[in-house]
C-alpha angles and dihedrals in degrees: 000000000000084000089059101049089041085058099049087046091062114106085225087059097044087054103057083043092058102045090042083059098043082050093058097045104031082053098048084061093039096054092050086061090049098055084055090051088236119166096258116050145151108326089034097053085047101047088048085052097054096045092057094047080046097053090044094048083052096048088048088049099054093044082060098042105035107008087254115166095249088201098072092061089051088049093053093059089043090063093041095056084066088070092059097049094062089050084069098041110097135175114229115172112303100339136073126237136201096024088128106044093048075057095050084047090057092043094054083047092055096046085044086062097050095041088051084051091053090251096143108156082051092045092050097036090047085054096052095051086047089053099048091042094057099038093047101018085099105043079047092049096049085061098062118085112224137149133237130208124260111196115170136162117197132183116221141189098203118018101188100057093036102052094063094051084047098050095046092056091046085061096045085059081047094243119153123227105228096164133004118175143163115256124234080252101068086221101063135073132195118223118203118180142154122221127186116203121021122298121163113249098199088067083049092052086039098065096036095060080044085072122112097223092038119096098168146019122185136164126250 
C-alpha cells in the first residue's frame, strides 16, 4: 500500500495523470466540434489541452527550481492562443464563422491551466458547462426572440412607382421597415428594416436589383 501511494505522489505520476485527464476533457470538447464538421476538432482541441497542462506543469517547475512566478508563462500562452482562433474564424457573406470554436479553443486552453494546477473538480466541471454550451447555445438561442438589422442603399429610376413594389416584397420577407429616406443624391434611397429568424438577404437583394425601376443594391 505505501508502494502505491509512493507511486501516485510522484510528479511523474501526477503528470500522466494530468494529461490522461486533459485527454479525456479536452477531447470530449473536441469531439462535439467534430460532429458538427467545425475547423477545430478532436486532435486540435487535444493537442491545445496538453499543452496547457504542459505549459502549467513548466511554470510550477520553475517556481520549485529556480523561485520563477508560474503564472507569466501561463500568461504568455493565454495571449498565443489567440493566434489560433483566428485561424478558425472565417467570412463567409454576410455572416461570420468560427467565433465559437476560437472560443472553445480558449476555453481548452483555460481547463488545461487548472488541471495543470491540479485543479481537477474546476477542470471537469469546466468541461461539463463547455460542452452544454456548445451542444444546446443555439436551440437556446432560437428561443429567444431577437431582431436583426436590415441597411440597404438602393439606386432607383423612378421612386414613386418602385417604392411601392419594394416595400410589398420586404414584407413578404417579414422585414419591417423601420426608415426609408431619400438620399442627398435624389437617386438614391436608404432602406432601414428589422427581421427576426433568419432570412437570406442575398435573395433579398436578388430580387430587389431584379427590379425594373432598380439600378443598384448595396448593403449598408
Amino acid at each position: 500500500m505505501n508502494l502505491i501511494f509512493g507511486i501516485v505522489g510522484t510528479l511523474e505520476f501526477q503528470l500522466f495523470f494530468k494529461l490522461l485527464l486533459i485527454f479525456v476533457l479536452a477531447g470530449l470538447i473536441g469531439l462535439q466540434r467534430a460532429a458538427l464538421s467545425k475547423p477545430a476538432g478532436f486532435g486540435t482541441h487535444v493537442l491545445v489541452g496538453i499543452s496547457a497542462v504542459l505549459v502549467m506543469e513548466c511554470g510550477i517547475y520553475l517556481q520549485y527550481e529556480m523561485n520563477a512566478d508560474p503564472t507569466r508563462i501561463a500568461a504568455q500562452l493565454l495571449s498565443g492562443i489567440g493566434f489560433l482562433g483566428a485561424g478558425t474564424i472565417l467570412r463567409d457573406g454576410f455572416s461570420v464563422k468560427g467565433l465559437t470554436t476560437a472560443a472553445s479553443l480558449l476555453a481548452v486552453t483555460c481547463i488545461g491551466l487548472v488541471v495543470g494546477a491540479g485543479f481537477y473538480f474546476a477542470g471537469i466541471v469546466a468541461t461539463i458547462v463547455v460542452y452544454f454550451v456548445l451542444t444546446y447555445s443555439k436551440f437556446i438561442s432560437e428561443k429567444v426572440s431577437h431582431s436583426n438589422e436590415f441597411n440597404l442603399q438602393i439606386q432607383v429610376k423612378n421612386e414613386k412607382q418602385i417604392l411601392e413594389k419594394m416595400q410589398g416584397l420586404l414584407a413578404e420577407y417579414k422585414i419591417e421597415v423601420t426608415e426609408m429616406k431619400r438620399l442627398e443624391d435624389k437617386e438614391y434611397i436608404k432602406i432601414s428594416g428589422l427581421y427576426r429568424g433568419k432570412i437570406s438577404k442575398n435573395q433579398v437583394m436578388t430580387e430587389l436589383i431584379s427590379m425594373d425601376d432598380v439600378k443598384q443594391v448595396i448593403e449598408i
